[in-house]
C-alpha positions in Angstrom: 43.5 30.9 17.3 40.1 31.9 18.7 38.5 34.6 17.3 36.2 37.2 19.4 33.6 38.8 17.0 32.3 41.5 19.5 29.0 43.0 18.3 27.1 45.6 20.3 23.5 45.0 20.9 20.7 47.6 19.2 20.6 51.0 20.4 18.1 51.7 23.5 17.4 55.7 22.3 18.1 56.4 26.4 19.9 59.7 26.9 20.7 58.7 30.6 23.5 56.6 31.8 22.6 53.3 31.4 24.7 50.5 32.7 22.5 47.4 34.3 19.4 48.8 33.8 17.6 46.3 31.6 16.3 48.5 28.7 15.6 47.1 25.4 17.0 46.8 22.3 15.4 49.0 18.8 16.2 45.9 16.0 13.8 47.8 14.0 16.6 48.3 11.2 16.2 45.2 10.2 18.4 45.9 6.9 21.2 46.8 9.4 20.7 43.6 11.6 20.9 41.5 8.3 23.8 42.7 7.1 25.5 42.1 10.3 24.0 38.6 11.0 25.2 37.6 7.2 28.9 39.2 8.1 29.7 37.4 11.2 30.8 33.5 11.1 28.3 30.8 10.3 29.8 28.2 12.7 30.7 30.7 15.4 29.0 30.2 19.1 26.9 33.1 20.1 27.1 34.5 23.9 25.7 37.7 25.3 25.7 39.7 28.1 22.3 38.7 30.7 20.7 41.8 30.0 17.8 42.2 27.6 18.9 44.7 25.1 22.1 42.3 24.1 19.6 38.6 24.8 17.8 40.6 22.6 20.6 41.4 19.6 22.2 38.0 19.8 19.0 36.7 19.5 18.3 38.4 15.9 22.1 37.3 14.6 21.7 33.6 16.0 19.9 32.2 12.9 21.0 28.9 12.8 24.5 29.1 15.1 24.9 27.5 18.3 23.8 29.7 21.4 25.7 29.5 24.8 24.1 30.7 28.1 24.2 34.4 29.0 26.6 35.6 31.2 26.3 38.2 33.6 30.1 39.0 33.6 29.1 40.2 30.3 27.1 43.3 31.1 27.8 47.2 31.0 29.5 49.0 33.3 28.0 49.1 36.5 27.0 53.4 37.2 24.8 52.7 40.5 23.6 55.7 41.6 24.3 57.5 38.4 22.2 54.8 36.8 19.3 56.3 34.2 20.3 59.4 34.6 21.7 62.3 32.5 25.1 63.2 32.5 24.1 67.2 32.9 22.7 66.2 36.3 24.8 64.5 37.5 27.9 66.9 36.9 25.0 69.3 38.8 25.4 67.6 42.0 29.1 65.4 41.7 31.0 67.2 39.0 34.6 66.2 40.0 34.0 62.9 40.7 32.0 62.3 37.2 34.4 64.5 35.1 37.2 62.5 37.0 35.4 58.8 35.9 35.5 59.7 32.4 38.8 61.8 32.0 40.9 59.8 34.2 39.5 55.8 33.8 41.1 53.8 36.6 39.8 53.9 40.1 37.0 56.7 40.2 33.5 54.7 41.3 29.9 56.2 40.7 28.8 55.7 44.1 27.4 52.3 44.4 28.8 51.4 41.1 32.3 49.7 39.8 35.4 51.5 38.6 36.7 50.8 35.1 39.3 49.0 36.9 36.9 46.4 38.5 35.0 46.7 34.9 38.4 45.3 32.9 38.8 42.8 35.9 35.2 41.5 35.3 35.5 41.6 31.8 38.9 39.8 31.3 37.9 37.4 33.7 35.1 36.6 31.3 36.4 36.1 28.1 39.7 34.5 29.3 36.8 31.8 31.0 35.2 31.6 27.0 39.0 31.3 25.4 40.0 28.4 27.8 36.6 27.0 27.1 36.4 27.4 23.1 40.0 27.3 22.2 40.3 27.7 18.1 36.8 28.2 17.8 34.8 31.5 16.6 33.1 33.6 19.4 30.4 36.0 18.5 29.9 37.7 21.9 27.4 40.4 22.0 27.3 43.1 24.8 28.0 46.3 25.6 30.2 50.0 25.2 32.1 49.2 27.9 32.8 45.6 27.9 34.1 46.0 24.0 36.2 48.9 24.9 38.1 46.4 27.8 38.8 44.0 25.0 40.2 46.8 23.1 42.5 47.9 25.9 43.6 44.6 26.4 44.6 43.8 23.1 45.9 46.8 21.9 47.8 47.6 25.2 46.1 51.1 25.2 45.8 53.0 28.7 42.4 53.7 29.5 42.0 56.9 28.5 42.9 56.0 24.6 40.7 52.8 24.7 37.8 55.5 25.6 38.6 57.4 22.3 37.7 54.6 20.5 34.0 54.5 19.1 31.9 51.6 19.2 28.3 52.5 17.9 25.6 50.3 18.1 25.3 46.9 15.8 29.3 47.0 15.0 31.3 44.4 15.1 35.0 44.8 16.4 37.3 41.7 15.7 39.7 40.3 18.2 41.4 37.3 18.2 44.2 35.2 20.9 46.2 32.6 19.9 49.4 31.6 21.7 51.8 34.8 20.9 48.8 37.1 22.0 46.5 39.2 20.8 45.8 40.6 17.9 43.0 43.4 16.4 40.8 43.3 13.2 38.6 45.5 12.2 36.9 48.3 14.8 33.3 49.3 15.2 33.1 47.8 11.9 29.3 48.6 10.6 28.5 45.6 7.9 
């Protein structure tokens, strides 16, 4: 069985969409980032998304475990034109197709961005690439909203719309794990 310990990184205080924009993480509750570093596996393997804010995070939980390369495939969804902006404006200028991305997950882009569709592609892809490489081991993979909510969909066999009701603050943990009859789901937006 290989487990999937998915942390969120450290919240970046933005009140704008932010998907690939490479803000940084607040690990300035450092009572909250101990408590979740002592929680998660000793001998688990620690991956994160490329960008800084969850380098960053897994950074603060390594302490000791081994650290695998970062992987682009982990990062938030993609919101390209929407990108650092608010939500308010953007409804302003494209309200169907924004209220239409987030009540109806599927095939809705931001323009110049990805669909949740092509998120969950990307995402899968990813993490079925870690299982196959660290069968039976313990994965502490630290990224994003988004990315933790495919995992979620996945496993639970949820439509998009009910993985989006899930919540998954920042510095949780959500447990996962695969083993040869499937998946199956710990704990959600646990916060240690």
């Amino acid at each position: 069985m290989t487990r999937l310990h998915l942390v969120r990184h450290g919240p970046t205080h933005a009140k704008t969409m932010v998907g690939w924009s490479d803000l940084p993480a607040d690990l300035s509750d450092t009572e909250a980032v101990a408590r979740l570093t002592a929680h998660l596996p000793g001998e688990a393997l620690v991956i994160s998304s490329d960008l800084i804010r969850a380098v960053e995070t897994a950074t603060a939980v390594e302490t000791g475990r081994t650290r695998l390369p970062h992987d682009e495939a982990l990062r938030e969804i993609h919101f390209g034109d929407w990108e650092l902006r608010a939500f308010d404006e953007i409804e302003a200028e494209d309200p169907d197709r924004i209220r239409a991305y987030w009540e109806q997950p599927g095939d809705v882009r931001p323009p110049n961005g990805e669909s949740w569709n092509e998120v969950c592609a990307r995402v899968d892809t990813a993490i079925d690439r870690l299982i196959a490489a660290y069968t039976g081991r313990d994965l502490i993979v630290v990224a994003h909203f988004g990315v933790i909510l495919t995992q979620l969909q996945r496993a639970l066999r949820l439509d998009a719309d009910e993985a989006f009701a899930h919540r998954i603050d920042n510095l949780s943990v959500t447990e996962i794990a695969h083993s040869t009859t499937g998946w199956s789901v710990g704990r959600i937006n646990h916060r240690p």
